[in-house]
C-alpha positions in Angstrom: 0.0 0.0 0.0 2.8 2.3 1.0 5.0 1.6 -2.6 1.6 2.2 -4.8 1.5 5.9 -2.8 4.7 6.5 -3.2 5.0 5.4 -6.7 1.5 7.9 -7.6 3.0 10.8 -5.8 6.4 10.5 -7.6 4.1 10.3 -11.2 2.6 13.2 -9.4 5.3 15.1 -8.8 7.4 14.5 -12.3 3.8 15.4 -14.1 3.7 18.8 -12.2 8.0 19.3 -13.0 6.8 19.1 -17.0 4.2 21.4 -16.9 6.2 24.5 -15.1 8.9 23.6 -17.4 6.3 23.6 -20.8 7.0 27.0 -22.2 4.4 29.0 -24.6 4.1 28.2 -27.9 5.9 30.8 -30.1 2.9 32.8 -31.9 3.2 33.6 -35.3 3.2 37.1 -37.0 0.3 35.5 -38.9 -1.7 34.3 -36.0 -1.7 37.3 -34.4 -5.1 39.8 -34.5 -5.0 42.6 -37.0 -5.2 46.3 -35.5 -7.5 48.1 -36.9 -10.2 44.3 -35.5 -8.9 45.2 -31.9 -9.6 48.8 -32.7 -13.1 48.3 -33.9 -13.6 46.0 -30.7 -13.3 49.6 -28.5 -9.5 49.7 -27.8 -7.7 53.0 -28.7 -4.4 52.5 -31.4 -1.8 52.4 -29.0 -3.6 50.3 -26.3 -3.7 47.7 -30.0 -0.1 48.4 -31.1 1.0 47.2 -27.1 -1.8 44.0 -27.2 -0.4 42.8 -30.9 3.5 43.2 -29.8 2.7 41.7 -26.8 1.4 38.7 -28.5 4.0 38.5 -30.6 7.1 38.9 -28.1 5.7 36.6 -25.1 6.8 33.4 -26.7 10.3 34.6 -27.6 13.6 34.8 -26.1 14.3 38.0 -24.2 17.6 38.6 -26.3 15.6 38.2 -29.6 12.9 40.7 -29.1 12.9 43.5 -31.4 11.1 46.6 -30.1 8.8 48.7 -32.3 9.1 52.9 -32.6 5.3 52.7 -30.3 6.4 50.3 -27.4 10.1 52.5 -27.1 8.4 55.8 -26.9 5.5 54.3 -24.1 8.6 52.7 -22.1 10.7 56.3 -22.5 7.3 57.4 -21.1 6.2 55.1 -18.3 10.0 55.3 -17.0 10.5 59.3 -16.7 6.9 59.1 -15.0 8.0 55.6 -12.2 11.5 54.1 -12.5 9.9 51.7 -10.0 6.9 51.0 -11.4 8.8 50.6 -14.9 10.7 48.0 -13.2 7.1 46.1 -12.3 6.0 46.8 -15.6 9.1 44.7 -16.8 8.3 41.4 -14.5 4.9 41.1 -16.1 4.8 42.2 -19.6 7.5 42.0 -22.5 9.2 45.7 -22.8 12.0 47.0 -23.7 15.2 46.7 -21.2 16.3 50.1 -19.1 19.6 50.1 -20.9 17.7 50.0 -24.5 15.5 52.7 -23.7 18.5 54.8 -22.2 20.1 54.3 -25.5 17.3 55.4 -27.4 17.0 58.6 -24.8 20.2 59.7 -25.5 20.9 59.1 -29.4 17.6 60.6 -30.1 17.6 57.0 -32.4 13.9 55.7 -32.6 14.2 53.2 -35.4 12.5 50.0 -35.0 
């Protein structure tokens, strides 16, 4: 009786280790809603431009983001107005680094 509970909480226990370690599946460009649909659904352009590039960047690796003119400009924005909550901003939704939007600040570069 003890070996069967044992065995079912190890299966348990592996089960639950594969499933924090499954990762999202990378969406497609394709896949991804059109802006001017999530516009005519009620959201304003910019609030679609940050849903659509969130979409797209979620699945990918931090170092292999690339960063749109729209998302650089509403980091610069959200980090002169909170460094701190820029930094909360950064655990939950794919933006831009501190260091790429200081480099952006101060070559006056905005090109995507």
């Amino acid at each position: 009786m003890v070996k069967a509970k044992d065995q079912v909480n190890r299966r348990l226990t592996a089960q639950l280790r594969t499933l924090k370690e499954h990762k999202p599946k990378v969406i497609r460009q394709k896949d991804v809603a059109d802006v001017d649909w999530l516009q005519a659904q009620g959201l304003k352009k910019v609030n679609a431009e940050f849903v659509k590039a969130q979409l797209t960047l979620c699945g990918k690796n931090p170092r292999s983001r690339r960063y749109n003119t729209c998302l650089k400009l509403m980091g610069i924005a959200l980090l002169k107005k909170s460094p701190a909550q820029y930094k909360l901003f950064q655990k939950i939704f794919a933006v831009p680094s501190r260091k790429t939007l200081d480099r952006v600040r101060f070559t006056g570069c905005l090109l995507a």
